[in-house]
VEXDREN-2710 file (C-alpha; in Angstrom, 1 decimal):
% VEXDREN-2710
k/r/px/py/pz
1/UNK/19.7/-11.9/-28.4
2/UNK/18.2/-15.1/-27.1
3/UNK/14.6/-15.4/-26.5
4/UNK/15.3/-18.3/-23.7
5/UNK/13.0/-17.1/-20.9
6/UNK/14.6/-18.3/-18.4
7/UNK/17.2/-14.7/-18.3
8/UNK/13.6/-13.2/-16.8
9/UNK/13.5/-12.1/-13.0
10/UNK/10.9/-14.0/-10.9
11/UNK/7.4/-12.0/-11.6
12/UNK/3.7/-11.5/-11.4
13/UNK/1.6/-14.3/-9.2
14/UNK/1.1/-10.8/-7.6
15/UNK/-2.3/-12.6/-6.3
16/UNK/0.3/-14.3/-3.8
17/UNK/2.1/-10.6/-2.4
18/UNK/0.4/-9.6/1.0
19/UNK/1.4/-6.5/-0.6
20/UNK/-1.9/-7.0/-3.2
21/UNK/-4.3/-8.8/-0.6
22/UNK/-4.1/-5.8/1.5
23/UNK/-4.3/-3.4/-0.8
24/UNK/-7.5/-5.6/-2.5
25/UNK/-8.9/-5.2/0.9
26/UNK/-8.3/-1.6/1.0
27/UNK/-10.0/-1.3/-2.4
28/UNK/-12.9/-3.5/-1.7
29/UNK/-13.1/-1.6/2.1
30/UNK/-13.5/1.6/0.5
31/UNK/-15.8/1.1/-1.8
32/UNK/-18.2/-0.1/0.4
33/UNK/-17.3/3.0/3.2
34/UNK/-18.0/5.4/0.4
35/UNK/-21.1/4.2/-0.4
36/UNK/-21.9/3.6/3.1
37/UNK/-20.1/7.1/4.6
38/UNK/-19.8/9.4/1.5
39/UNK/-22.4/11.0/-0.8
40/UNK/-22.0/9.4/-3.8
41/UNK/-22.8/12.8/-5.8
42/UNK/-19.6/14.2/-4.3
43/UNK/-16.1/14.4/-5.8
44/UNK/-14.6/12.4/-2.7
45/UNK/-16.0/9.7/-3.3
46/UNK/-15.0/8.8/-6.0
47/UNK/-11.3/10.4/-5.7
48/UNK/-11.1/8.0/-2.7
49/UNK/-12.4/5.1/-4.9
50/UNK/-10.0/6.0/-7.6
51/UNK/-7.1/6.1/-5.0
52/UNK/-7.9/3.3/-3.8
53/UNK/-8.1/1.1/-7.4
54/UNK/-4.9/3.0/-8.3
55/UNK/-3.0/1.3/-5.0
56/UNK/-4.1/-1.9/-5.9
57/UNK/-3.6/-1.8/-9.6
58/UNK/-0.1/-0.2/-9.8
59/UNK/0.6/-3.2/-7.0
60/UNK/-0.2/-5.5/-9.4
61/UNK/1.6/-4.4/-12.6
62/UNK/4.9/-3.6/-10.3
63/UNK/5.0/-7.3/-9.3
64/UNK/4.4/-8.3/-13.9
65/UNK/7.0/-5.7/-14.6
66/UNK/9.7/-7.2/-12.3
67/UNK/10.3/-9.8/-15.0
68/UNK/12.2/-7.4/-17.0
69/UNK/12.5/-3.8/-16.0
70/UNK/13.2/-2.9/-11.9
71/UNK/12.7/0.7/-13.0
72/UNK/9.4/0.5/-14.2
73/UNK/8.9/-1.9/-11.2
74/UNK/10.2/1.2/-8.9
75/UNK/8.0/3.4/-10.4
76/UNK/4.6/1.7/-10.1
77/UNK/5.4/1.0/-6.9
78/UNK/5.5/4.4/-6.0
79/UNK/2.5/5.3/-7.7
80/UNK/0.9/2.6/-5.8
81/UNK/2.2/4.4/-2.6
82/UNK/1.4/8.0/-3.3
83/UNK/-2.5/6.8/-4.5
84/UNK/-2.4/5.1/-1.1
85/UNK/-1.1/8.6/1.0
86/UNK/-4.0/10.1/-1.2
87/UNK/-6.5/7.8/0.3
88/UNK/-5.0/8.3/3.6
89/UNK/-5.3/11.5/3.6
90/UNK/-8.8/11.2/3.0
91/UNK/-9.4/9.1/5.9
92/UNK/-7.4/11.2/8.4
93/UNK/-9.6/14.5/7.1
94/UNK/-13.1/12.5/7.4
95/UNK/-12.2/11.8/11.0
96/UNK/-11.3/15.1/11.7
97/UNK/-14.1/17.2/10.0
98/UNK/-16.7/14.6/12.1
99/UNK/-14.3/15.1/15.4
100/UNK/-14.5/11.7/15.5
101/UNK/-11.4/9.7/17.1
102/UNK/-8.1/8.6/14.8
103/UNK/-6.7/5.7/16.4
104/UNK/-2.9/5.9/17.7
105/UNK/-0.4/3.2/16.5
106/UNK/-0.3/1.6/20.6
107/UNK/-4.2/1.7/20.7
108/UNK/-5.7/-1.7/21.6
109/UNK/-8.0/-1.4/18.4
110/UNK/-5.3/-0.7/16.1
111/UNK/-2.9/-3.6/17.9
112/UNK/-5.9/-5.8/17.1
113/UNK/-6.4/-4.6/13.3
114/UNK/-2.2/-5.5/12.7
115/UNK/-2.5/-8.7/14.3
116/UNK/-4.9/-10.2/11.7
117/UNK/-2.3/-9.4/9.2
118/UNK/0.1/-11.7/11.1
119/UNK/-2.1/-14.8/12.2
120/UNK/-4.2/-15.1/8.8
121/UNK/-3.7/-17.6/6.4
122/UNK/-2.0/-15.9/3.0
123/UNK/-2.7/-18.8/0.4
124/UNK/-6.5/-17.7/0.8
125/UNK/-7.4/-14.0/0.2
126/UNK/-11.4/-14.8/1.3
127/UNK/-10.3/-15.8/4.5
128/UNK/-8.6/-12.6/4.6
129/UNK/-11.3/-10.5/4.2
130/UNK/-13.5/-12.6/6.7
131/UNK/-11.3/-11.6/9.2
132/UNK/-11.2/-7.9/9.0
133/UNK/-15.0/-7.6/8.5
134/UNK/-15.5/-7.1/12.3
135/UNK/-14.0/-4.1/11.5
136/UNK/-15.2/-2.6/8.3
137/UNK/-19.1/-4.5/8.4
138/UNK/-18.7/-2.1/11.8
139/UNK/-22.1/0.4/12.1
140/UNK/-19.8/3.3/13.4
141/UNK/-17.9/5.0/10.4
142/UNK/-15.1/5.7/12.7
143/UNK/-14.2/2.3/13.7
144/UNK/-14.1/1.2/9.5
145/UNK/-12.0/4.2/9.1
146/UNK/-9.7/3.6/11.6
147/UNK/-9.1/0.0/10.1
148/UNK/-8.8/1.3/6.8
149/UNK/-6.0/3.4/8.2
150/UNK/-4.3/1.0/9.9
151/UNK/-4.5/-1.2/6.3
152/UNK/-3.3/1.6/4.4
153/UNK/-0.3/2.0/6.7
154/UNK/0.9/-2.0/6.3
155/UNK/0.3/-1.6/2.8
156/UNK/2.7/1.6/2.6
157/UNK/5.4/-0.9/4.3
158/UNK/4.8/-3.8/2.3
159/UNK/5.7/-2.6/-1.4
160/UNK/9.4/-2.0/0.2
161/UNK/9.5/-6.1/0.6
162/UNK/8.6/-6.6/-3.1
163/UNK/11.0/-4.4/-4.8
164/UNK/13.7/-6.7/-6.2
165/UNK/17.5/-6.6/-5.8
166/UNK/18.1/-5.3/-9.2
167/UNK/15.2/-2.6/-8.7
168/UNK/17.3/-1.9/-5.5
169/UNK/20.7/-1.3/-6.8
170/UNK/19.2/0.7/-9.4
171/UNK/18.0/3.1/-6.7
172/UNK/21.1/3.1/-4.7
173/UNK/23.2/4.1/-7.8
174/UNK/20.5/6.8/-8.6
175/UNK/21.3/8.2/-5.1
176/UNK/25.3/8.0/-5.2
177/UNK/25.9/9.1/-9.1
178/UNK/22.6/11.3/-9.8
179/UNK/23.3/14.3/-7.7
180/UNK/19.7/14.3/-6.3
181/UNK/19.0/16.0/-2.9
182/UNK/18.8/13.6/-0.1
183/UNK/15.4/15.3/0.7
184/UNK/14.0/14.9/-2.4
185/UNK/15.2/10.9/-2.3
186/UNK/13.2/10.8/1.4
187/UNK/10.0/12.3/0.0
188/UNK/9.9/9.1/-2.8
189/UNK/10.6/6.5/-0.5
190/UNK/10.5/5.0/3.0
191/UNK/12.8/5.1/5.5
192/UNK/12.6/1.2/5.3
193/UNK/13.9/1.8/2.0
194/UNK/17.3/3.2/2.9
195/UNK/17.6/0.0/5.7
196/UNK/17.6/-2.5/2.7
197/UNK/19.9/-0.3/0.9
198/UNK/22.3/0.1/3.7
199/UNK/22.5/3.8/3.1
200/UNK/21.9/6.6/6.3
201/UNK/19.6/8.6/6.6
202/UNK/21.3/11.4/8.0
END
């Protein structure tokens, strides 16, 4: 076997994926609630900071194992996921416990939150970050953990986009030849997932 490689799959620069800059956000975002918001003696915080790191981490080594196995790139990428419905989690259940307001998806805050993601300038992560701190410098706990949400929920969407076409097909044969119930398949993966894959969900 060759050692030419150039038979690798595009990989890593995973400092590039929005998929990574958000959930570096996220990770940075929740480490500073935590400390601000959560007693540091207690086991939340740091279950919330682990979940967090874990997001970010498995983002990155999903986009360096692309090079040469889409399965191990599936996998990571749905650790990353599940650390990140973990963390959400969290966030819903502080808001609740404090009856404090979760923002809905058509809320003007929450329109305002997802538009940064679209106007901001990807090549630099700072300016990023300088953008979202209106948000999560905020005094009021509920306002950083309703941006936090809102982050968590782009970066759930994003790890779809950096999946490969190899990691895809893989899936899509796993679902026609591997006898696994559809509801098990829907519990692993997005329903942006089966668009890409042409499959229905019904």
């Amino acid at each position: 076997m060759s050692g030419d490689s150039s038979t690798l799959r595009p990989h890593g620069g995973y400092r590039r994926l929005r998929s990574f800059q958000v959930t570096e956000i996220i990770y940075d975002g929740t480490v500073a609630f935590c400390d601000r918001f959560v007693d540091k003696r207690s086991r939340t915080h740091d279950q919330m900071v682990h979940a967090a790191r874990s997001g970010r981490q498995n983002i990155a080594e999903g986009s360096r194992a692309s090079a040469t196995s889409s399965q191990t790139e599936l996998r990571l990428v749905n650790v990353a996921r599940a650390s990140l419905d973990e963390l959400l989690l969290d966030y819903e259940d502080f808001l609740r416990q404090r009856g404090l307001k979760q923002w809905e998806k058509d809320d003007l805050e929450a329109r305002w939150v997802r538009e940064v993601g679209v106007k901001t300038d990807r090549t630099d992560p700072s300016d990023q970050k300088k953008r979202y701190s209106e948000w999560l410098d905020h005094r009021d706990p509920a306002v950083v953990a309703n941006a936090l949400i809102c982050l968590i929920h782009q970066a759930n969407y994003l790890p779809d986009r950096q999946i490969t076409r190899p990691g895809l097909d893989i899936l899509r044969a796993t679902m026609e030849y591997a006898d696994l119930p559809r509801a098990d398949m829907l519990a692993q993966y997005s329903p942006h997932f089966f668009d890409r894959l042409g499959v229905p969900l019904g």
